[in-house]
N, C-alpha and C positions, 0 to 999 in steps of 0.2 A: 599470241594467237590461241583462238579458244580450240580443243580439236575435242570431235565426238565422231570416234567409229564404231561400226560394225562390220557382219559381213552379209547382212539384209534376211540372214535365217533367223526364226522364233524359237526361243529358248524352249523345254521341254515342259512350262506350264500352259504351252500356249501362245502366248505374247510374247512380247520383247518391251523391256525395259529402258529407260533413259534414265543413267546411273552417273551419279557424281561422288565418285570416291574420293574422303579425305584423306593425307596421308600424313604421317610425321616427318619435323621437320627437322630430327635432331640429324638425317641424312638426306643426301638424293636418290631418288628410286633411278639407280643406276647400276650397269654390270662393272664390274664384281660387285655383289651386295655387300653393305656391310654386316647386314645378321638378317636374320629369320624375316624380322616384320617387314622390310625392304623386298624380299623374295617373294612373300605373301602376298605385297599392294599389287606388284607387279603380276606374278603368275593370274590373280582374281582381276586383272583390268584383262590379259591378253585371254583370259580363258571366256570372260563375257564377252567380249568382242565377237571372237569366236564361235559364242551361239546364239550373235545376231542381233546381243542389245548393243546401246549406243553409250560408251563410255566415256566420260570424263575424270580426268584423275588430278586432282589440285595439291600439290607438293612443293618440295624444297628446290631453290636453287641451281641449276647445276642438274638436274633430273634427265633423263632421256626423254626428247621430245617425243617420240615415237609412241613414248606412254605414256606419258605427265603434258598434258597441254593448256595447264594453267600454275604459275611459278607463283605460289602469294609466298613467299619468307624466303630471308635469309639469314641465321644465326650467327653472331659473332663470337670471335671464342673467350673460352675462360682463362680464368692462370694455368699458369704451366703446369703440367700433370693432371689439370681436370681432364674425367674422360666424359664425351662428346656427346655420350646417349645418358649420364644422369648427372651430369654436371647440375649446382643450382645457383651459381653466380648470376646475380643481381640483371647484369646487361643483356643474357642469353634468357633469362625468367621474362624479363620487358618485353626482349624483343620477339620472343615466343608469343606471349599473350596479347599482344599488340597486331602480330600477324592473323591469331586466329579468329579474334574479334572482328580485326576486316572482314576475313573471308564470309564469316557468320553475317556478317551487314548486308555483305552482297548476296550473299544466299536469300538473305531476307526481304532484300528488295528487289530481287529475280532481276539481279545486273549480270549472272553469268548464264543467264535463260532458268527455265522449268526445267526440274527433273519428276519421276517417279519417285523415285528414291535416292535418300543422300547415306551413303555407308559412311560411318565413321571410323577410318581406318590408325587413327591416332592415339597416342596414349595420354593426349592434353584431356583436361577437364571442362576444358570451354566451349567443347561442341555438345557435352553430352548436356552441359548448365544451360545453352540458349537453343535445346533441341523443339522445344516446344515453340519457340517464337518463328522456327522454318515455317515455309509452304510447302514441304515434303515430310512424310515421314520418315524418319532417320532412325539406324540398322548402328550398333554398333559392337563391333568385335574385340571383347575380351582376353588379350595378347597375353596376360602375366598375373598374377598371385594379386591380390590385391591389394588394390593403389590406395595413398593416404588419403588422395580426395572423396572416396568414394563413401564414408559414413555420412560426411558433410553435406553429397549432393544426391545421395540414394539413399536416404532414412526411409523415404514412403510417404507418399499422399495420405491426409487425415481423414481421407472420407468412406476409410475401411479396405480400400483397393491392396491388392500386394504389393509390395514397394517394388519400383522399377516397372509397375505395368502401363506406365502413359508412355514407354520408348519398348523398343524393341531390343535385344541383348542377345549376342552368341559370343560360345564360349569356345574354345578351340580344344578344348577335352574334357570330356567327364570329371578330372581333379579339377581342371581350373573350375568350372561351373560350381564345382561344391565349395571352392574357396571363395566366393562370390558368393555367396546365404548365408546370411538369412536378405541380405541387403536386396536381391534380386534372382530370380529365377529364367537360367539364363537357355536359352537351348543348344545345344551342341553339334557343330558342323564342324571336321577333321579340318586340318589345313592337308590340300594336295598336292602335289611333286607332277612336275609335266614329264610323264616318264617317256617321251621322245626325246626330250634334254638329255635324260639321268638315263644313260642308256645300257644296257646291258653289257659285261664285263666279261673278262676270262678269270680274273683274280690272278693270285700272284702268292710270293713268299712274303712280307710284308706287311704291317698291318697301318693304318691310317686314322689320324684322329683331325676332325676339320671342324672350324667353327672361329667365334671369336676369341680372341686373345684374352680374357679375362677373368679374373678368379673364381667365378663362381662358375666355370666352365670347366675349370679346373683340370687343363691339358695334361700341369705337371702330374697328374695322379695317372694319367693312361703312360705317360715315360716308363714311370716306375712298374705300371703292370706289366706291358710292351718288355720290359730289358729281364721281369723274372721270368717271364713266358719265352724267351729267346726270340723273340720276335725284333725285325728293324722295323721302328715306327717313321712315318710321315707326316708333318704337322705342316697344316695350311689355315690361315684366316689371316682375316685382319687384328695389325696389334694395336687395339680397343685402350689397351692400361698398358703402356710400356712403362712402368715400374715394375706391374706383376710380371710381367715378362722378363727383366732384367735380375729379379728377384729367384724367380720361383723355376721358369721354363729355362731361358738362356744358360747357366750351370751344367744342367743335364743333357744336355747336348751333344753331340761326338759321334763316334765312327758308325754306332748303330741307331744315333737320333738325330734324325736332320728337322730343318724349319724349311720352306720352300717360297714363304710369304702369299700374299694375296692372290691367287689365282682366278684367271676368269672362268666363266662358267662351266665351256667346252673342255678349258683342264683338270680342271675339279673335277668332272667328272670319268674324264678318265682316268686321273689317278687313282678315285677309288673304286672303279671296275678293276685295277690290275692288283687289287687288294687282297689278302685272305683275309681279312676282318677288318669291320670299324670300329672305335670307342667309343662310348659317347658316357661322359664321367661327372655331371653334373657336380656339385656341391650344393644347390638350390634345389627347388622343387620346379622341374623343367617345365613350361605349361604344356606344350605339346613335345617339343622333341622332330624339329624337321630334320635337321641331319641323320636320325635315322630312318624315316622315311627315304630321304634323297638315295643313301649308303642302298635300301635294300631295292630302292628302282633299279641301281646297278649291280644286282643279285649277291652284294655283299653282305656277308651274315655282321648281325651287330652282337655285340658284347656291350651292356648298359648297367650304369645303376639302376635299382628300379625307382625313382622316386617323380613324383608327380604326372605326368602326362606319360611316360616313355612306356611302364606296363598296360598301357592300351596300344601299342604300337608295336612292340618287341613278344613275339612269342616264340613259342618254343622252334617253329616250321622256321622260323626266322632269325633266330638268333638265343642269346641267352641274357636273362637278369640276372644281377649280382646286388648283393646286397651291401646299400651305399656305405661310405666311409667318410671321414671327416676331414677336413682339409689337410690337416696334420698328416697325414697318412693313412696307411694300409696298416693295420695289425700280422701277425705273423699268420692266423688263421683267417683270414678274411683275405690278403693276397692268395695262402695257398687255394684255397676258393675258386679266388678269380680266375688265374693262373689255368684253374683246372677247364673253367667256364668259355675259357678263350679258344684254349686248345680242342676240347668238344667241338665249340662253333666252328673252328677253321674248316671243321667235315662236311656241314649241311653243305645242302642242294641248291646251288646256285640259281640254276631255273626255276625250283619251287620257289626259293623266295622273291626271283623277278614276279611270277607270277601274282604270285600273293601281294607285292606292292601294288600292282598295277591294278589288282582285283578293288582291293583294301585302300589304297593310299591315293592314287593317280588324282590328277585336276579334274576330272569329268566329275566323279563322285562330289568334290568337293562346291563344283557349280552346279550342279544339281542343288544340292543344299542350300546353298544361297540364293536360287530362282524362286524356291519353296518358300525361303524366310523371304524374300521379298513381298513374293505372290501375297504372302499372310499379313504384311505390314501396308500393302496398296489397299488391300479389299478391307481391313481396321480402319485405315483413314477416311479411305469412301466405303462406308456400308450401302448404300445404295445403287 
């Protein structure tokens, strides 16, 4: 069944939209997420609903109908130990591209109706390669550092235009955007946190590291800062690479570090309302950093590396940066550091920084932006 709600209010350009969001297929947009871009498809389908455009959301298998009302794929798995979201085994590459091709067909031959606008909320290259053959113009959002495919299918049109100017392109932060040029010039719309979810806390003794299970997340680095900071850590996500987990996290474990597994939304988030601090430890260059948006909806101070997207996010009223380290560990002066960083944070003002999320981070801001990059991709297509 095809489903396209609203709630019959006009978004703040004016109009309302009829929106077909892609999604990826390496999950279901379903609660408990399994990471950030799943959180995103979702919170940007209920948030435009919300102000009145008519949404469709085409996704994986297994998706909550309530927001996904058109199922095109379903992934088979890899060998054992591949993990789910970069696997490239042969059967799961096929059956990826196989899927998005359909969906693309029917876009094109308006077998799932007219829309305004088609977001492409995927990290496939096949929507952005057959974006020109749509009858809508297509919005696509730049999730991550960039992708191998992108010198291949964004070098630039020959007829002097800036490369990437026949599609439309957002970026989910200032880093990512600049990691993306020379190939495309992207503009910049924050991802936002529905802070009636992410609700305000008391905090706690405690500090909290949440996200997914996987190395470039690099949980085990918040342990080690967590246990020289005297602090009891609580680890929650999905385990993404149970190797690295077996490996790296499972070890340090014990009486002041627990795992708690995959929680749904409503406990996530109280867990880290009953927080003094969140981590957020990248080893990569984060593109945005939702988990510390989420952390400070529930007025939890963060403690972050600063690398990639996180210092547009994390300031001083809000939390503290540290300056990143390498998987291998912490040095002796760069934990002292941190250590110090955490314990400062534990102090801030809770209320300031609910406010400051909500100011700063919330979904409203972030569909605002997106009615705008719409508004500007409808009136491109139709000049008249």
């Amino acid at each position: 069944m095809l489903v396209h709600r609203s709630s019959g209010r006009a978004g703040a350009t004016g109009r309302s939209f009829k929106i077909l969001i892609v999604a990826s297929l390496r999950y279901p947009i379903a609660q408990p997420f399994a990471g950030g871009l799943e959180a995103h498809t979702w919170s940007l389908a209920c948030g435009m609903r919300s102000r009145g455009h008519s949404v469709m959301v085409a996704g994986a298998a297994g998706s909550d109908p309530a927001v996904v009302g058109y199922e095109f794929g379903a992934l088979p798995v890899g060998d054992a130990g591949d993990r789910p979201d970069t696997t490239e085994h042969p059967l799961v590459r096929r059956a990826e591209q196989s899927a998005y091709a359909g969906l693309m067909d029917q876009l094109r031959d308006g077998m799932l109706g007219s829309f305004d606008v088609i977001h492409n909320n995927s990290l496939h290259p096949l929507p952005v390669q057959r974006a020109a053959s749509l009858p809508s113009p297509m919005v696509t959002t730049l999730h991550t550092p960039r992708l191998p495919w992108a010198d291949r299918l964004l070098h630039g049109p020959t007829d002097g235009r800036p490369p990437g100017s026949d599609q439309d392109f957002v970026a989910v932060s200032r880093a990512t955007a600049a990691l993306w040029r020379p190939l495309i010039n992207a503009r910049v719309v924050r991802n936002g946190v529905d802070t009636t979810a992410w609700r305000a806390g008391p905090g706690g003794p405690g500090a909290v590291w949440f996200g997914r299970i996987v190395p470039e997340k690099a949980p085990h680095l918040a342990i080690d800062l967590a246990r020289a900071a005297g602090f009891d850590l609580t680890i929650a996500g999905p385990l993404i690479d149970e190797g690295y987990f077996h490996a790296a996290v499972a070890p340090r474990l014990g009486p002041s570090v627990r795992y708690v597994g995959h929680l749904a939304q409503t406990e996530l988030s109280e867990l880290v309302g009953r927080s003094a601090v969140a981590l957020v430890t990248p080893v990569w260059n984060e593109p945005f950093g939702l988990v510390a948006a989420e952390a400070m909806a529930c007025g939890t101070p963060v403690v972050a590396f600063a690398r990639g997207g996180l210092p547009e996010i994390v300031d001083p009223p809000a939390g503290r940066l540290i300056a990143p380290v390498p998987a291998a560990g912490f040095s002796r002066e760069s934990l002292d550091a941190a250590v110090s960083a955490m314990t400062r944070a534990a102090g801030l003002d809770r209320r300031a920084i609910r406010r400051r999320a909500v100011g700063r981070l919330g979904r409203s801001a972030m569909i605002r932006g997106y009615e705008a990059v719409y508004a500007d991709a409808v009136r491109r297509w139709n000049p008249s």
